[in-house]
N, CA and C of each residue as an Amber inpcrd file, in Angstrom:
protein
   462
 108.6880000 137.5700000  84.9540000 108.5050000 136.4180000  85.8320000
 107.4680000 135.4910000  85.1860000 107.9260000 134.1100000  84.8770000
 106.5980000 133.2020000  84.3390000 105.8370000 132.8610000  85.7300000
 104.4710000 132.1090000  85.1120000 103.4850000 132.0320000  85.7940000
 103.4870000 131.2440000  87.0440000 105.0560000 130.0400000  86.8580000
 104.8870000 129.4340000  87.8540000 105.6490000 129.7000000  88.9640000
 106.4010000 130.8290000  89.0920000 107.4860000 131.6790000  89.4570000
 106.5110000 132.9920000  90.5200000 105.6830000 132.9320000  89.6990000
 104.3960000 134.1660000  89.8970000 103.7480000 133.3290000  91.1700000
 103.2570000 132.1410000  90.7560000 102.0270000 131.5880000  92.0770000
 103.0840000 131.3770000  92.8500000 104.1000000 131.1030000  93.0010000
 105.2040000 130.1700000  93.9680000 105.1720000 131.4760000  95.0310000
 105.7180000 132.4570000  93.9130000 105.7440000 133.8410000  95.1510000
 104.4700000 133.6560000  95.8600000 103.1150000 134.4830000  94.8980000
 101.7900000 134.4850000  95.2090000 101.4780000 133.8040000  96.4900000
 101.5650000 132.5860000  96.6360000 101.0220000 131.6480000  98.0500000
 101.7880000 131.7130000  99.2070000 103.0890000 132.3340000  99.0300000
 103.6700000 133.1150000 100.0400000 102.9950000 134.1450000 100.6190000
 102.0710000 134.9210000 100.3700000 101.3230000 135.9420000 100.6830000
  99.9770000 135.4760000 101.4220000  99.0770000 136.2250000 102.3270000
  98.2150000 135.9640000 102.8560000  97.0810000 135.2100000 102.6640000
  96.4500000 136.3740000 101.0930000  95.1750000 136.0400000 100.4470000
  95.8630000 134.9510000  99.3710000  97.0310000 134.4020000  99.1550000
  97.4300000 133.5200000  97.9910000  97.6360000 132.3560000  98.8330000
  97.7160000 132.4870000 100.3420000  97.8270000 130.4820000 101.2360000
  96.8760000 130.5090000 100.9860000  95.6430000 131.7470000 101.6730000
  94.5850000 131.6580000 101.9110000  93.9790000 130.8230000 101.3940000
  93.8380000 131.3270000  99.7400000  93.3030000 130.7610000  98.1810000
  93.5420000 129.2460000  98.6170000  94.8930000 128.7620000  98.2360000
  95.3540000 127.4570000  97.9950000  95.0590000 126.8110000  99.4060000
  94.6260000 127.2780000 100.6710000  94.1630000 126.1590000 101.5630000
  92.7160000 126.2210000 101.1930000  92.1010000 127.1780000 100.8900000
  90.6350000 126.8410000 100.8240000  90.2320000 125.4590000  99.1730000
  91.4090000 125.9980000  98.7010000  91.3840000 124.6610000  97.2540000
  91.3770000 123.2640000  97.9200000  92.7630000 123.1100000  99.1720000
  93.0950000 121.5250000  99.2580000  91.6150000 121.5500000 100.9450000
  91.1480000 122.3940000 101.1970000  90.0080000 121.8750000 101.8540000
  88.9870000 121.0990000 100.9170000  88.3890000 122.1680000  99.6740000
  87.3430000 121.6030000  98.8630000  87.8150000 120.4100000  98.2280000
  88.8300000 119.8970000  98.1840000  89.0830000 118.7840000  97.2230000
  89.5000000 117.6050000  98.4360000  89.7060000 117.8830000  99.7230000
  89.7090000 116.8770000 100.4010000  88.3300000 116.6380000 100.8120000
  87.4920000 117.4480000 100.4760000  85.7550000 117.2320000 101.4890000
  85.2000000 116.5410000 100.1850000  85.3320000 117.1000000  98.8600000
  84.8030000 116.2300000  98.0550000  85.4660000 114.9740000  97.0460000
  86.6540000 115.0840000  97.6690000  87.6780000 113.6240000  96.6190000
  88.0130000 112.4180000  97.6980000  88.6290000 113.0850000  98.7820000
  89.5240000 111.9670000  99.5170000  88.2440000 111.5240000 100.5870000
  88.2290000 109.9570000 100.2240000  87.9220000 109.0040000 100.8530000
  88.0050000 109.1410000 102.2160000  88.9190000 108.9920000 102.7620000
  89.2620000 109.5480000 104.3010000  88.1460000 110.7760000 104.8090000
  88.0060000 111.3750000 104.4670000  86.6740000 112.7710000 104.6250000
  84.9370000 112.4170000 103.9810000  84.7390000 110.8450000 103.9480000
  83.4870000 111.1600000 103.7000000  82.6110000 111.3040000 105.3850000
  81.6740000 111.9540000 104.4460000  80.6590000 112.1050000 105.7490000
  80.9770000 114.0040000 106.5810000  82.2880000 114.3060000 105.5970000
  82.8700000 115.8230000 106.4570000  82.4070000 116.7730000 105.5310000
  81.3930000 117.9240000 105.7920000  80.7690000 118.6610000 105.1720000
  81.8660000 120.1010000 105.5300000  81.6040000 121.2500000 103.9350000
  82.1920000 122.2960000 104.1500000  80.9630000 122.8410000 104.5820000
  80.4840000 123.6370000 105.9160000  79.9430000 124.7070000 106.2160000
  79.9830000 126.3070000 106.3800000  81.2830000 126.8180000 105.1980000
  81.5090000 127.7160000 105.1410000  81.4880000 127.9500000 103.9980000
  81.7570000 129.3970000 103.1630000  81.7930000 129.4900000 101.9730000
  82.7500000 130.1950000 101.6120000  83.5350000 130.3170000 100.5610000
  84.8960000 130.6750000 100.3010000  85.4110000 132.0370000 100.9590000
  84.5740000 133.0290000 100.6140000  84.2790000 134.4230000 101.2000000
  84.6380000 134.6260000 102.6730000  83.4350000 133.5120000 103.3820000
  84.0840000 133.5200000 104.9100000  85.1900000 133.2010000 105.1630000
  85.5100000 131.8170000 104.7400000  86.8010000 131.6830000 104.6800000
  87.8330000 132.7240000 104.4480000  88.3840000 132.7420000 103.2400000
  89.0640000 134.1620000 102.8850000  89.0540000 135.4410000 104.0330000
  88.4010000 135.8720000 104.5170000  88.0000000 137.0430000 105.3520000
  87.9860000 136.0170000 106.7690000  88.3430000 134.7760000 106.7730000
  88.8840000 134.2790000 107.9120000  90.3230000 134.1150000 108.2750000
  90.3210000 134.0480000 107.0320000  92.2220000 132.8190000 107.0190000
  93.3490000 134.3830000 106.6510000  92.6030000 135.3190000 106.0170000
  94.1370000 136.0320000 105.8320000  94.3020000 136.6610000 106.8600000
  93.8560000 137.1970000 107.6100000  94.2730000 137.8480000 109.0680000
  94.8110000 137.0360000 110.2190000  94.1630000 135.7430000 110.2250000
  94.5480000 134.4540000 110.8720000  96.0320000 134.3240000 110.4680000
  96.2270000 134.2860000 109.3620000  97.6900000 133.8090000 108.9860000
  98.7820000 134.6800000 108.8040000  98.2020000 135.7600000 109.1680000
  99.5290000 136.8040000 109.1280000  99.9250000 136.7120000 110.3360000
  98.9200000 136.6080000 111.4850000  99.4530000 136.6690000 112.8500000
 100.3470000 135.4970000 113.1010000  99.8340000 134.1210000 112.1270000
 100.1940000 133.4990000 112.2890000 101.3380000 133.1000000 112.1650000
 101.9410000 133.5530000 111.2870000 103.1960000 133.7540000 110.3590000
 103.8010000 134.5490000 111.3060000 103.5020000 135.6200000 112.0870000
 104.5200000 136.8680000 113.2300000 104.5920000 135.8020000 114.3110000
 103.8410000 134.9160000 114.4150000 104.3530000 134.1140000 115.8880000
 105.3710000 133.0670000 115.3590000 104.7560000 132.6250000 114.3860000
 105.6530000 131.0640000 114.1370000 106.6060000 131.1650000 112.7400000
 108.2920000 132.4440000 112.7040000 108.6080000 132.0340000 111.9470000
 109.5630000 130.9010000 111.1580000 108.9840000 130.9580000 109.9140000
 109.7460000 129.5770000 109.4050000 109.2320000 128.2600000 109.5100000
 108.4370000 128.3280000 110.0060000 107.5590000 126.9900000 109.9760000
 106.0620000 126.9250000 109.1210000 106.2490000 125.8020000 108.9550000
 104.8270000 125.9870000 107.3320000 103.2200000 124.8600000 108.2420000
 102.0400000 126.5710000 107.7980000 100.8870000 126.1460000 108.6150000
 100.4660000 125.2010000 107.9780000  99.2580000 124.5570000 108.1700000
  97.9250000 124.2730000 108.2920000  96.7450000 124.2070000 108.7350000
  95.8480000 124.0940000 107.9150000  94.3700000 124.5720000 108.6790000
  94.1160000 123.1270000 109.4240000  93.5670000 123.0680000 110.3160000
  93.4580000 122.4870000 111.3510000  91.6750000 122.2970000 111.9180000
  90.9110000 120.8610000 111.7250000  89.7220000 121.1420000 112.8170000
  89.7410000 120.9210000 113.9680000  89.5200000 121.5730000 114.7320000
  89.4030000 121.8200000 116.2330000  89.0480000 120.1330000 116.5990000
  87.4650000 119.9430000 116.0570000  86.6870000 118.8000000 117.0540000
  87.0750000 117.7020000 115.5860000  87.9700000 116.9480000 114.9700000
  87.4190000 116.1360000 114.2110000  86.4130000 115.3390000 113.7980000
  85.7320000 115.1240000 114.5920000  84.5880000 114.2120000 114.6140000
  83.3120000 115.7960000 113.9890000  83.4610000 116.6400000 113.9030000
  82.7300000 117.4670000 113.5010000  83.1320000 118.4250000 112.0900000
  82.6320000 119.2250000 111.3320000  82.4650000 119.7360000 109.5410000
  83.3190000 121.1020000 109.7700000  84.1050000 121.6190000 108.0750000
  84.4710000 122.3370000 108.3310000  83.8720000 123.7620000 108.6320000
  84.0230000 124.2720000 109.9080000  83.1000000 125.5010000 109.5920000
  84.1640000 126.2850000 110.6310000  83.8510000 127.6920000 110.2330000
  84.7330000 128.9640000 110.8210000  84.6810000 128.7570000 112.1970000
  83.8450000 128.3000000 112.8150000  83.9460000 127.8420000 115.0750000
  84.8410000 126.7090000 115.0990000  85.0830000 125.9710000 113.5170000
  86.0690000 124.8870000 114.1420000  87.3920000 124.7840000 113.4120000
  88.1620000 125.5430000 113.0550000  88.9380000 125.6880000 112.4760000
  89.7750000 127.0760000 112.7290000  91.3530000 126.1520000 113.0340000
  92.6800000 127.1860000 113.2180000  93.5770000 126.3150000 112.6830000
  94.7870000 127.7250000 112.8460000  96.0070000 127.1700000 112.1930000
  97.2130000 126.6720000 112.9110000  97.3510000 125.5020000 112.9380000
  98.5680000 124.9190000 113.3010000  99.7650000 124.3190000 112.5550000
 100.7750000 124.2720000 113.3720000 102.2270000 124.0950000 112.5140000
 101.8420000 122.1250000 111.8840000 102.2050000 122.3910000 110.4180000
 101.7190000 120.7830000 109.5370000 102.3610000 119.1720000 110.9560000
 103.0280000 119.6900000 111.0920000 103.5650000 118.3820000 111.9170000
 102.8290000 118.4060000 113.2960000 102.3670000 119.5680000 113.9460000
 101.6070000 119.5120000 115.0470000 100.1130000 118.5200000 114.4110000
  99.5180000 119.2280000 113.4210000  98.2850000 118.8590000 113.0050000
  98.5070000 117.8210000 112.2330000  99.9950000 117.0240000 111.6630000
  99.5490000 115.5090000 111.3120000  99.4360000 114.5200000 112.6920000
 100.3260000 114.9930000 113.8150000  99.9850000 114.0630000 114.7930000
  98.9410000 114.1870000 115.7660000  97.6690000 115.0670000 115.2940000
  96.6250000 115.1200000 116.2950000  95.5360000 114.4150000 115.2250000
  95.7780000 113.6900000 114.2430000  95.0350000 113.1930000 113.4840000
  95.0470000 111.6740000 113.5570000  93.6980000 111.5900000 114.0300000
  93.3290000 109.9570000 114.3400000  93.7510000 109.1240000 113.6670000
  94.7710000 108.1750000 113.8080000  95.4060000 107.0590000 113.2780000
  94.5510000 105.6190000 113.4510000  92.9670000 105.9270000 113.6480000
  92.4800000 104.8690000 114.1930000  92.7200000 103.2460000 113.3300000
  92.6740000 103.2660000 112.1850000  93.3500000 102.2350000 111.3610000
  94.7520000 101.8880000 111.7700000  95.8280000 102.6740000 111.6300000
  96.3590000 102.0150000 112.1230000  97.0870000 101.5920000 113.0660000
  96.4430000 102.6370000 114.0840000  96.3820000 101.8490000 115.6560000
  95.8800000 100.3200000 116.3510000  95.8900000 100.0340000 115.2730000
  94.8810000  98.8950000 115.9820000  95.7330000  97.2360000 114.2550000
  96.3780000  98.0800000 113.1430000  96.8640000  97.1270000 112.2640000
  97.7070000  96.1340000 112.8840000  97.0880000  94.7240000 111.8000000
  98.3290000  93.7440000 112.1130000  99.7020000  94.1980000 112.4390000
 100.7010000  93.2740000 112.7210000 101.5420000  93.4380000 112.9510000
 101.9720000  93.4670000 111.2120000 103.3420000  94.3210000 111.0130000
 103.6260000  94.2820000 109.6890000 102.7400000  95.0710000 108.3400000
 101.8600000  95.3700000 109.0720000 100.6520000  96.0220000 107.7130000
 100.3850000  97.7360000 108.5450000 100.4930000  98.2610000 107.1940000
  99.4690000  99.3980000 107.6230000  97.8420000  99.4960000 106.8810000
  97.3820000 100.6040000 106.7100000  96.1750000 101.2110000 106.3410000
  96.3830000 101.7440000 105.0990000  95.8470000 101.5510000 104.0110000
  95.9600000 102.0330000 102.6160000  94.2130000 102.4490000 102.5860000
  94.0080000 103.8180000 102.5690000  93.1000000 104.5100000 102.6060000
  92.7340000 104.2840000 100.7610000  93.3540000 103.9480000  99.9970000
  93.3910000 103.9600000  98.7420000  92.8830000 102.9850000  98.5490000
  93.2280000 101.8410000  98.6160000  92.8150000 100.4030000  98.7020000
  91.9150000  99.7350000  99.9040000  91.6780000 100.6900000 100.6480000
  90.7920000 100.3320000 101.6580000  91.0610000  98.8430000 102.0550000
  92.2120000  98.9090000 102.4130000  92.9900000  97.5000000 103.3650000
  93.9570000  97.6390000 104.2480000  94.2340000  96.2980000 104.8240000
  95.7120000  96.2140000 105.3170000  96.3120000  95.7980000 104.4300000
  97.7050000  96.2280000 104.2510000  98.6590000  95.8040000 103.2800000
 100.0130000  96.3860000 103.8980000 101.2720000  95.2480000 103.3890000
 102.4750000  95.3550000 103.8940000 103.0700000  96.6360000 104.3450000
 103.7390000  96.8250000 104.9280000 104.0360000  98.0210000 105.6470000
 105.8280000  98.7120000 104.5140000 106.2070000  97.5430000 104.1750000
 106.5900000  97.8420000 102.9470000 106.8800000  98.4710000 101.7730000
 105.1840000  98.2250000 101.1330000 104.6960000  99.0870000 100.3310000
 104.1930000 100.5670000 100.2570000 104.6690000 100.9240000 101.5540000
 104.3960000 102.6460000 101.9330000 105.8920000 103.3710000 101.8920000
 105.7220000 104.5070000 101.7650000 106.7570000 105.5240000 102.1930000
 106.8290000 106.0670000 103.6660000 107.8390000 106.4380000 103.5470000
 108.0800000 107.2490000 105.0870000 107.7660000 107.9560000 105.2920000
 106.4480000 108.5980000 106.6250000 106.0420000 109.8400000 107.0410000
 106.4340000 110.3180000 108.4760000 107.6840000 110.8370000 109.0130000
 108.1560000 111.1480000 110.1900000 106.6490000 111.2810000 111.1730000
 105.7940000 112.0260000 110.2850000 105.1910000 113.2530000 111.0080000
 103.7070000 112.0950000 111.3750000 103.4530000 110.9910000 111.1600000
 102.5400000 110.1500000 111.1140000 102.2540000 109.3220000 111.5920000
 102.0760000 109.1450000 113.2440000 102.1920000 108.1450000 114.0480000
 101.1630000 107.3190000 113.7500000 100.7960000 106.2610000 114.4880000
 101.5560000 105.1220000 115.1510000 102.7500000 104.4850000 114.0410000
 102.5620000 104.2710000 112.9140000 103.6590000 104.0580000 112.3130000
 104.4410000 104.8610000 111.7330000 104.2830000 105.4890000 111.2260000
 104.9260000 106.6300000 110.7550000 105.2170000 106.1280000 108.8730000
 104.3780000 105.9490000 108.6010000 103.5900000 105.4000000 107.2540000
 102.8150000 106.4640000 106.5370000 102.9290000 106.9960000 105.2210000
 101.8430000 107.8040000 104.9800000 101.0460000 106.9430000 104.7580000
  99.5060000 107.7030000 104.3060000  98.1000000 107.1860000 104.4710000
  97.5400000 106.1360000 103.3420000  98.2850000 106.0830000 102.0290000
  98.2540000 105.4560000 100.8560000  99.7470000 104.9180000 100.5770000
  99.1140000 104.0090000 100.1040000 100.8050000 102.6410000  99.5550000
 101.1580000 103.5970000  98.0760000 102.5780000 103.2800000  97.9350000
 103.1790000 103.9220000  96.8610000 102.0630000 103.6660000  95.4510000
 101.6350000 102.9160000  95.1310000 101.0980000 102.4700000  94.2360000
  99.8520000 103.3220000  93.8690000  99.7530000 103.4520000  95.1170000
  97.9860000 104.7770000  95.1260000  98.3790000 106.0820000  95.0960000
  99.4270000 106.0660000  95.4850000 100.3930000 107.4180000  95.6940000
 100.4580000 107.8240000  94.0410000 100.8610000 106.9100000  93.5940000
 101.3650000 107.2420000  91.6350000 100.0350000 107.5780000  91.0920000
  99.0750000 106.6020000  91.0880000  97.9610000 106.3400000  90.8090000
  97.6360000 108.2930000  90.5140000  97.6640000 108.0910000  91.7550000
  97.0740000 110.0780000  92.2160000  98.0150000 111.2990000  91.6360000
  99.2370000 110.5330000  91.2710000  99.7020000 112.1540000  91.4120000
  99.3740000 111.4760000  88.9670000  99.3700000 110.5370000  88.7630000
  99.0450000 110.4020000  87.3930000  98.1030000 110.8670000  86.9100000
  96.7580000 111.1500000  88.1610000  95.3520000 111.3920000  87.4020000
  95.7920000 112.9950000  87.6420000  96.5390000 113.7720000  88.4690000
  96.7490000 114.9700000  88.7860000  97.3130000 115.5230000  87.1630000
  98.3410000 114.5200000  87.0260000  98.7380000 115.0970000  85.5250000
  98.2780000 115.3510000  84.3160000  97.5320000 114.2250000  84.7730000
  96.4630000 114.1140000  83.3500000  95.1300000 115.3040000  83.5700000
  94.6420000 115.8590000  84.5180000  94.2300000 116.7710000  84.6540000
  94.4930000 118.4040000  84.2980000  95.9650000 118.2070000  84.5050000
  96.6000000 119.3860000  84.7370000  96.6790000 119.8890000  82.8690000
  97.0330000 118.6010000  82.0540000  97.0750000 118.4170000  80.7140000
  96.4030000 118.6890000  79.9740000  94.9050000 118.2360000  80.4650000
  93.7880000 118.5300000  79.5190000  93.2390000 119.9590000  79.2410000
């Protein structure tokens, strides 16, 4: 089995979501714009010895549907009192759209560009109310998954 055959299985497993949600926590608390000001107050360990028992149960209640970690109070940091797992489409629509609840008509929120800009220039996110827009215009979208590559490369 090659390696990427190996993790694909791997994150199917408890301690292997586990791993890979505690990765896209640390890189959303310290990369994405959208999360400044949101501190991790846990440390991988807790985590880990939080999330794999969490997610097995989680997995016996809800099958076939794909989790995410979830904060309880948004307005508050990640730490083990505020954080569970909910199904990804439950937990994209309990996430404050305050931008663009309130956008021109015709524009959404480009968290990337920190503007309004045509509504257009986004892709489709079912799961993403008020418009149903993801959070970055295609353009920031490339931008990101280019510096991902070039990372992945070096």
């Amino acid at each position: 089995m090659d390696r990427a055959a190996w993790a694909r299985k791997y994150r199917k497993t408890a301690p292997g979501w586990a791993g890979m949600a505690w990765g896209n926590i640390t890189l959303r608390v310290r990369h994405d714009k959208d999360y400044a000001g949101v501190e991790l107050r846990m440390t991988r360990e807790e985590f880990i010895a939080w999330c794999v028992p969490a997610i097995t149960v989680w997995w016996k209640k809800n099958p076939g549907k794909k989790p995410s970690i979830d904060r309880i109070k948004n307005e508050e940091h990640y730490s083990i009192d505020n954080i569970r797992i909910l199904e990804v489409g439950e937990n994209s629509r309990r996430s404050p759209a305050k931008k663009n609840s309130k956008a021109p008509k015709g524009k959404a929120w480009c968290s990337g560009h920190q503007a309004y800009l045509s509504i257009k220039l986004f892709s489709p996110a079912p799961s993403r109310p008020p418009l149903f827009v993801n959070n970055r215009c295609r353009e920031c979208k490339r931008a990101e998954y280019r510096r991902k590559v070039e990372c992945r490369s070096t």
